[in-house]
PDB file with one MODEL, atoms N, CA, C and O in Angstrom:
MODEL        1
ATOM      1  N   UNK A   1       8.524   1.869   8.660  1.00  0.00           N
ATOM      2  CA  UNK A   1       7.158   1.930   8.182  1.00  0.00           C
ATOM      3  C   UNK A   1       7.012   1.063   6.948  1.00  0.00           C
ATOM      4  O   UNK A   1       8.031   1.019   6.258  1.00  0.00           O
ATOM      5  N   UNK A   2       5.832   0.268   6.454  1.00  0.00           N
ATOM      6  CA  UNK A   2       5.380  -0.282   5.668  1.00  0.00           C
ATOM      7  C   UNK A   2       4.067   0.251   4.966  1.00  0.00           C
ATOM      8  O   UNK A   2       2.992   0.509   5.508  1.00  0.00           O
ATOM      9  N   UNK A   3       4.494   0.379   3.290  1.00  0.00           N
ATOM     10  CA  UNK A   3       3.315   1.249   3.163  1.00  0.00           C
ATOM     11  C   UNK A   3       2.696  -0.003   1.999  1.00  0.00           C
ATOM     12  O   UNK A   3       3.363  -0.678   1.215  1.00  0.00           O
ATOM     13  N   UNK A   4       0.993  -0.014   2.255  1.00  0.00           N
ATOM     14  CA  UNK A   4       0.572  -0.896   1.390  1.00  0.00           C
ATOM     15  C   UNK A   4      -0.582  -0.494   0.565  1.00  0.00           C
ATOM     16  O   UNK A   4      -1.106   0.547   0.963  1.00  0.00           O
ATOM     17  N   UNK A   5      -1.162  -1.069  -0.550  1.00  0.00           N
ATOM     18  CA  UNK A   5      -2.750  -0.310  -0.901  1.00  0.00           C
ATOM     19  C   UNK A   5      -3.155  -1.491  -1.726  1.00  0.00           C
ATOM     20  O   UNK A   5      -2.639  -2.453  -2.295  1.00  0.00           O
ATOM     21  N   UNK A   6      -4.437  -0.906  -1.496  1.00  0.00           N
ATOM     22  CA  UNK A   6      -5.422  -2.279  -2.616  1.00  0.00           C
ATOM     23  C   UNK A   6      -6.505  -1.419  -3.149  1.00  0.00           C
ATOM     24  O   UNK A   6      -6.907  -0.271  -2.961  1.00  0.00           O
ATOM     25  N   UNK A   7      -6.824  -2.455  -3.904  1.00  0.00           N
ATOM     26  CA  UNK A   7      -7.711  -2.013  -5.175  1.00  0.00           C
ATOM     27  C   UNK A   7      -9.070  -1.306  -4.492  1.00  0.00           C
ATOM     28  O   UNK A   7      -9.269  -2.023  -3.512  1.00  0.00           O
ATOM     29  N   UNK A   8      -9.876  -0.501  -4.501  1.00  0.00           N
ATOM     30  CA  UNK A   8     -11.282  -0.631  -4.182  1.00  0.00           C
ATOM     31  C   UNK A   8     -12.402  -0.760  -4.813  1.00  0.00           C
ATOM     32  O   UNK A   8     -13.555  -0.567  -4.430  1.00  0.00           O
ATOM     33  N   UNK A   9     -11.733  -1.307  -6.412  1.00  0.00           N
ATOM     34  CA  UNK A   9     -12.996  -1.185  -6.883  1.00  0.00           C
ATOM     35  C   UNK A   9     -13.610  -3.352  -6.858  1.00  0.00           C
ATOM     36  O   UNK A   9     -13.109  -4.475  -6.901  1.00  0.00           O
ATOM     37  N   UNK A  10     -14.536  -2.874  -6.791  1.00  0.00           N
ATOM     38  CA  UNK A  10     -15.639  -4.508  -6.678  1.00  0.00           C
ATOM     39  C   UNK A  10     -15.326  -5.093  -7.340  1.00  0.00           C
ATOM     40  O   UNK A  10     -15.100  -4.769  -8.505  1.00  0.00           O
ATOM     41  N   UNK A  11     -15.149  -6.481  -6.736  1.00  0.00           N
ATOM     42  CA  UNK A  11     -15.010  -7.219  -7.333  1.00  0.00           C
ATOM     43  C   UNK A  11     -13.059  -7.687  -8.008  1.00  0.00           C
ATOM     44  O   UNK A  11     -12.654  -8.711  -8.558  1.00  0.00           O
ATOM     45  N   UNK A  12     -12.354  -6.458  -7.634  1.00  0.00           N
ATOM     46  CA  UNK A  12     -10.837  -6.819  -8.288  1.00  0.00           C
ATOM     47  C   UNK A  12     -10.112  -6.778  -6.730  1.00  0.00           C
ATOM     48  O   UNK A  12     -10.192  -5.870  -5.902  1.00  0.00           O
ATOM     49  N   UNK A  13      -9.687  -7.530  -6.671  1.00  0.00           N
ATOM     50  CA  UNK A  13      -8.501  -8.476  -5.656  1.00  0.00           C
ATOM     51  C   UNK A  13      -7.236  -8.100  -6.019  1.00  0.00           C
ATOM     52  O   UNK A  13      -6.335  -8.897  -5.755  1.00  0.00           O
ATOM     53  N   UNK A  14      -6.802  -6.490  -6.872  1.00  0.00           N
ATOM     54  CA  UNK A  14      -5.356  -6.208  -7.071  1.00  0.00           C
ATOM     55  C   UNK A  14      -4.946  -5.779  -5.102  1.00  0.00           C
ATOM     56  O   UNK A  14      -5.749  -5.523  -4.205  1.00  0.00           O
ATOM     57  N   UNK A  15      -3.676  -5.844  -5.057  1.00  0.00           N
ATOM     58  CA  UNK A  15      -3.023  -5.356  -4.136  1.00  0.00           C
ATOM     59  C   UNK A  15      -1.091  -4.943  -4.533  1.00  0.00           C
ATOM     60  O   UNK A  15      -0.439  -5.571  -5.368  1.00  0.00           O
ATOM     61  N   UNK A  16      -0.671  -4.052  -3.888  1.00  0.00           N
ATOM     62  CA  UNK A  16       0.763  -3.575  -3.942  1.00  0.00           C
ATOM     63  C   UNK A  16       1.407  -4.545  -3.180  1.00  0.00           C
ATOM     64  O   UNK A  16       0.949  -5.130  -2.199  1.00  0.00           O
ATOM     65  N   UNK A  17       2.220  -4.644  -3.564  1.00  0.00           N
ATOM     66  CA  UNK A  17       3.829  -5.316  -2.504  1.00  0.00           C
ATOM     67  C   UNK A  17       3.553  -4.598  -1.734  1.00  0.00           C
ATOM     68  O   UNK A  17       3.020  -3.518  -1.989  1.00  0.00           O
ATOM     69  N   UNK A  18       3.904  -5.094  -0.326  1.00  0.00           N
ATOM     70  CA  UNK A  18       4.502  -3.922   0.860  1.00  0.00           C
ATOM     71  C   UNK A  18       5.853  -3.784   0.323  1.00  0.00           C
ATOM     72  O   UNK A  18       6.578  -4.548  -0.315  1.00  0.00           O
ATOM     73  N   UNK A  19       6.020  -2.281   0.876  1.00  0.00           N
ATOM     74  CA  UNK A  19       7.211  -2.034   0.823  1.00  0.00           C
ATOM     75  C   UNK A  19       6.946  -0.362   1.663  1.00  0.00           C
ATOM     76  O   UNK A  19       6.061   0.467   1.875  1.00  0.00           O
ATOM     77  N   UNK A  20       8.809  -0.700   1.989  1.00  0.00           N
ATOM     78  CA  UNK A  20       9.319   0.791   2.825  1.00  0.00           C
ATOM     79  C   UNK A  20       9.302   1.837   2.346  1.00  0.00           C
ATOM     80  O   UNK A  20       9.545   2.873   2.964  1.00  0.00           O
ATOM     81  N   UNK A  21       8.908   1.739   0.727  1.00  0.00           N
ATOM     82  CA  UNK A  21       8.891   3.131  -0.048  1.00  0.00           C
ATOM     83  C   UNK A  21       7.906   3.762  -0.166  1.00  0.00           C
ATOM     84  O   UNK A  21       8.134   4.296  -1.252  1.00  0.00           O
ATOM     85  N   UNK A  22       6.865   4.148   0.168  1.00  0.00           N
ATOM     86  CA  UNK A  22       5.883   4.910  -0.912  1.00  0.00           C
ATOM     87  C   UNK A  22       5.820   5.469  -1.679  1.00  0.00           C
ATOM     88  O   UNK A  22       4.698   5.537  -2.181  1.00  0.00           O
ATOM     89  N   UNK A  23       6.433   5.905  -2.035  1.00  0.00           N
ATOM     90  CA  UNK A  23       6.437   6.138  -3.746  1.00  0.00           C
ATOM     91  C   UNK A  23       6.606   4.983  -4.663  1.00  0.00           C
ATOM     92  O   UNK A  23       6.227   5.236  -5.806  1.00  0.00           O
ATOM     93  N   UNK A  24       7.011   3.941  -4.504  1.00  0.00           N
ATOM     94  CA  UNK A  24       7.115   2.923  -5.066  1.00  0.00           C
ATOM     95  C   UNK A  24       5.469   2.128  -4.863  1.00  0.00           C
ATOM     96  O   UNK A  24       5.076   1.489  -5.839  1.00  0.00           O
ATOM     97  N   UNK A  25       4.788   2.168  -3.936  1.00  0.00           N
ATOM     98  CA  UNK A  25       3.601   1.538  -4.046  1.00  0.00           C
ATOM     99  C   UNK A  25       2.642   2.698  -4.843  1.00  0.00           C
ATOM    100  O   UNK A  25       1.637   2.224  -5.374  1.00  0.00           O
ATOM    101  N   UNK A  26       2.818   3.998  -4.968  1.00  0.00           N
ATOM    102  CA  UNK A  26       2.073   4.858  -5.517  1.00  0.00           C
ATOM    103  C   UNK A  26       2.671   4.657  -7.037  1.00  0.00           C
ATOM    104  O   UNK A  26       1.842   5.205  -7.764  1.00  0.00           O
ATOM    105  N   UNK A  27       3.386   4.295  -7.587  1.00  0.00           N
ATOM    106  CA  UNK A  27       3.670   4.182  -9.189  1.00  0.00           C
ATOM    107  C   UNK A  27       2.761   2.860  -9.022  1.00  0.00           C
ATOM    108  O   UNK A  27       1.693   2.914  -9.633  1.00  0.00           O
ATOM    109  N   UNK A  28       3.032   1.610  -8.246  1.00  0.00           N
ATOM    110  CA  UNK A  28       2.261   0.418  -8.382  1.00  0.00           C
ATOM    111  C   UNK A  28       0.638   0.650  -8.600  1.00  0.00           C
ATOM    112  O   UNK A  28      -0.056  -0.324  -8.893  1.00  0.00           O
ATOM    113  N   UNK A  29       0.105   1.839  -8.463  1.00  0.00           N
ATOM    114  CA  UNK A  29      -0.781   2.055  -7.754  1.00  0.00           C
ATOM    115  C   UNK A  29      -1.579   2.426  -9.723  1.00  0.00           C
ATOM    116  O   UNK A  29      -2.311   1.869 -10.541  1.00  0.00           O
ATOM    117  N   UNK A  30      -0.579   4.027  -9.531  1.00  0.00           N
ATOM    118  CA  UNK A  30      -0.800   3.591 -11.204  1.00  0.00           C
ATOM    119  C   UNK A  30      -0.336   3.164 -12.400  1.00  0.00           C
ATOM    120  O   UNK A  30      -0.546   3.845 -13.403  1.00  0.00           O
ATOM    121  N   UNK A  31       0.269   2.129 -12.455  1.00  0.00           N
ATOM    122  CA  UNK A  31       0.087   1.085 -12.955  1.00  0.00           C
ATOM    123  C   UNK A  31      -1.092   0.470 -13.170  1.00  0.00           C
ATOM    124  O   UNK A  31      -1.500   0.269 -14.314  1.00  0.00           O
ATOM    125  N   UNK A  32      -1.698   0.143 -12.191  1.00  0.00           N
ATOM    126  CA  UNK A  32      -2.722  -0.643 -12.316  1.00  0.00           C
ATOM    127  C   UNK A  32      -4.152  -0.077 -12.691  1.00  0.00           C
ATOM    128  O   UNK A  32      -5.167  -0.730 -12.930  1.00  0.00           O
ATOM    129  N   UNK A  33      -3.999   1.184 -12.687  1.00  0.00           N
ATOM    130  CA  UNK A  33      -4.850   2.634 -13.220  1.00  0.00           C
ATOM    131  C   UNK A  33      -4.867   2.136 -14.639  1.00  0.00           C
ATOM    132  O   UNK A  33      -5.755   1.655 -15.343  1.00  0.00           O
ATOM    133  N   UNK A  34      -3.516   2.427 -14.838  1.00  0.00           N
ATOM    134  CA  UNK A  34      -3.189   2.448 -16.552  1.00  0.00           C
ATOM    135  C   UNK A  34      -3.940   0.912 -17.112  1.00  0.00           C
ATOM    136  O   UNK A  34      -4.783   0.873 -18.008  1.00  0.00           O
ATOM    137  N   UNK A  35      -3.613   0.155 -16.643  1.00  0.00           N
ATOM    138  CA  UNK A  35      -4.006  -1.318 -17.047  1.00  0.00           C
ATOM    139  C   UNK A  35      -5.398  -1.340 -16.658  1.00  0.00           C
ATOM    140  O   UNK A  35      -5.881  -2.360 -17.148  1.00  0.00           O
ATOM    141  N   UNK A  36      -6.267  -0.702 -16.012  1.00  0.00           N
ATOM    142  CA  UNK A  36      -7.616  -1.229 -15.652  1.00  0.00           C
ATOM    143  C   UNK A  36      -8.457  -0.521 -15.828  1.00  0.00           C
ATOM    144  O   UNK A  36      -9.529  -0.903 -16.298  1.00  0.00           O
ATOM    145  N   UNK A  37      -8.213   0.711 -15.501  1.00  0.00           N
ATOM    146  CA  UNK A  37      -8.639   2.451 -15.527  1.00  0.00           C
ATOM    147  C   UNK A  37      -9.502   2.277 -14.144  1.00  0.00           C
ATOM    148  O   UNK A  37     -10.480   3.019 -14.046  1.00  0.00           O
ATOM    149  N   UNK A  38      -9.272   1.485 -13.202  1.00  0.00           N
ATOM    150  CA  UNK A  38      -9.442   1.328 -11.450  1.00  0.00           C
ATOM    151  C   UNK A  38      -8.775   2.558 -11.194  1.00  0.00           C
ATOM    152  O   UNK A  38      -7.750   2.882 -11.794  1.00  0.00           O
ATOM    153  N   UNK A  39      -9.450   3.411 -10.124  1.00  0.00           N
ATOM    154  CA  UNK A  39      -8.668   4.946  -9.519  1.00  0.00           C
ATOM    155  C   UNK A  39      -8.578   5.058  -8.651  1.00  0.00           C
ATOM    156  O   UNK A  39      -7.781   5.929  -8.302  1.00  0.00           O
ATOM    157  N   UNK A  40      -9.386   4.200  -7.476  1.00  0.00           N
ATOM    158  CA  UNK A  40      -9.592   4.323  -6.242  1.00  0.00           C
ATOM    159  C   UNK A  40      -8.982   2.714  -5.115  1.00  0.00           C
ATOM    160  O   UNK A  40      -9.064   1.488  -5.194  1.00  0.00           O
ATOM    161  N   UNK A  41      -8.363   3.798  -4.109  1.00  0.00           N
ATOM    162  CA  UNK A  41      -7.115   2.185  -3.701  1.00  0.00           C
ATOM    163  C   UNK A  41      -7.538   3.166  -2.056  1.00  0.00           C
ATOM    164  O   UNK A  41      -7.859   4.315  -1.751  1.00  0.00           O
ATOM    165  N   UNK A  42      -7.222   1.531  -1.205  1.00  0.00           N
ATOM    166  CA  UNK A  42      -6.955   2.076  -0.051  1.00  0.00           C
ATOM    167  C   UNK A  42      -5.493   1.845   0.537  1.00  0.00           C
ATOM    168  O   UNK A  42      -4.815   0.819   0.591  1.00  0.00           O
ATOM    169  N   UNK A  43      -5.190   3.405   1.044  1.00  0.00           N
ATOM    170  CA  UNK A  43      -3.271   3.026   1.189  1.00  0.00           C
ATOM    171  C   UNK A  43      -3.493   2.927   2.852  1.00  0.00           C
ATOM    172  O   UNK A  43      -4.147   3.659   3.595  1.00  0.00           O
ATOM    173  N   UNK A  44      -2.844   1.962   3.087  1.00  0.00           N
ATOM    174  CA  UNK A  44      -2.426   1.602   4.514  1.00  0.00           C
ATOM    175  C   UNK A  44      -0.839   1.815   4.872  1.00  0.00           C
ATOM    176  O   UNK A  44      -0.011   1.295   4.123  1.00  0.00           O
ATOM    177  N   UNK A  45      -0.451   2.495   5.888  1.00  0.00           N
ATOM    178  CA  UNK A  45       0.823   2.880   6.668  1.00  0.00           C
ATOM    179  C   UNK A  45       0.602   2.354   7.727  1.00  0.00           C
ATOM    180  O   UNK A  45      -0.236   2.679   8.568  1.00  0.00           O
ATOM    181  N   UNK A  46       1.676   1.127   7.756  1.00  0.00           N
ATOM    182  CA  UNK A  46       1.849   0.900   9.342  1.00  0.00           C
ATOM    183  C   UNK A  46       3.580   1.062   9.779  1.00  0.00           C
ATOM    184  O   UNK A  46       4.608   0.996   9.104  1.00  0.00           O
ATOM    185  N   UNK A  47       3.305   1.311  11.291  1.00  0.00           N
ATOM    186  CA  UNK A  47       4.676   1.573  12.052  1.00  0.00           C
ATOM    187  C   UNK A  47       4.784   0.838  13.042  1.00  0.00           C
ATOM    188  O   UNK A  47       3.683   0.429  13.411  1.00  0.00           O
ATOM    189  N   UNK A  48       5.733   0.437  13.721  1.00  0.00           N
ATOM    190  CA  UNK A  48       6.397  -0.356  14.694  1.00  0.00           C
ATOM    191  C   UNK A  48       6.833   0.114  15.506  1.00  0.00           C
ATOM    192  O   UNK A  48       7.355   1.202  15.263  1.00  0.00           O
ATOM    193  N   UNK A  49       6.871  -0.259  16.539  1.00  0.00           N
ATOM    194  CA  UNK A  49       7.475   0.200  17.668  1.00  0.00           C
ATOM    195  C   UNK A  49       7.961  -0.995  18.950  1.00  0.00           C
ATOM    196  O   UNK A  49       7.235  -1.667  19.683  1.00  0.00           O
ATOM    197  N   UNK A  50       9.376  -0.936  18.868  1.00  0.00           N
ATOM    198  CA  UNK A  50       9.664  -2.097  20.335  1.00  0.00           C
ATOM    199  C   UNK A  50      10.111  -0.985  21.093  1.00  0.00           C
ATOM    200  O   UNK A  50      10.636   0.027  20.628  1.00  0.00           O
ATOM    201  N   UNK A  51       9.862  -1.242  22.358  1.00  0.00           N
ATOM    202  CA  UNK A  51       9.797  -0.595  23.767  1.00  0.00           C
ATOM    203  C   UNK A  51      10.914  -1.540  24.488  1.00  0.00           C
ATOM    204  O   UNK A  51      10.548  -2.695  24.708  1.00  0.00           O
ATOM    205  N   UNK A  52      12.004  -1.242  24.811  1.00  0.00           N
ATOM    206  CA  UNK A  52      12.764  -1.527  25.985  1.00  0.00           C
ATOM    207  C   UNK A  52      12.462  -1.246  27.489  1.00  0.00           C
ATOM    208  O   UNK A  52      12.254  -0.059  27.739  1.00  0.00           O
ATOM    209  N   UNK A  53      12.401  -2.076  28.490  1.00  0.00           N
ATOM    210  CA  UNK A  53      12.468  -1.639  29.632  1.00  0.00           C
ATOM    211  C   UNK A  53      13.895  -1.583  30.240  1.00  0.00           C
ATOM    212  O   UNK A  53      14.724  -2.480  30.396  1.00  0.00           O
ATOM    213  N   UNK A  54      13.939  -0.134  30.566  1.00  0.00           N
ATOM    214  CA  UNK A  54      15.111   0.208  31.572  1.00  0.00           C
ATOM    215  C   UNK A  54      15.325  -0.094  32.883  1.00  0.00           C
ATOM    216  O   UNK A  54      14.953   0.822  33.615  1.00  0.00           O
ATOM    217  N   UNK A  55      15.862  -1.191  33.554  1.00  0.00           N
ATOM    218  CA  UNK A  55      15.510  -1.144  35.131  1.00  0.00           C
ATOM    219  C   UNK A  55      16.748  -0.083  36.360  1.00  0.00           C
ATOM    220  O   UNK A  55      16.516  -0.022  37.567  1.00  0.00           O
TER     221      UNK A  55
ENDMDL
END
């Protein structure tokens, strides 16, 4: 899994590293709280999946 988030407030273009941690994008997250006083982020989780066929 890859967890990611961005800023929502108008007008600011912050975004997190992806990364496999979330908790590591949620400190990134505030961080950028602390530095902006921005509170609101959208976190995206994505997952993968490869499928083998068995014959």
């Amino acid at each position: 899994m890859t967890f990611e988030a961005e800023c929502l407030t108008h007008g600011c273009d912050w975004k997190a590293a992806p990364s496999t941690d979330g908790a590591a994008v949620d400190v990134e997250c505030m961080s950028h709280t602390g530095r902006s006083s921005h509170a609101g982020f959208r976190r995206l989780c994505t997952a993968f999946a490869m499928v083998e066929r068995i014959e």
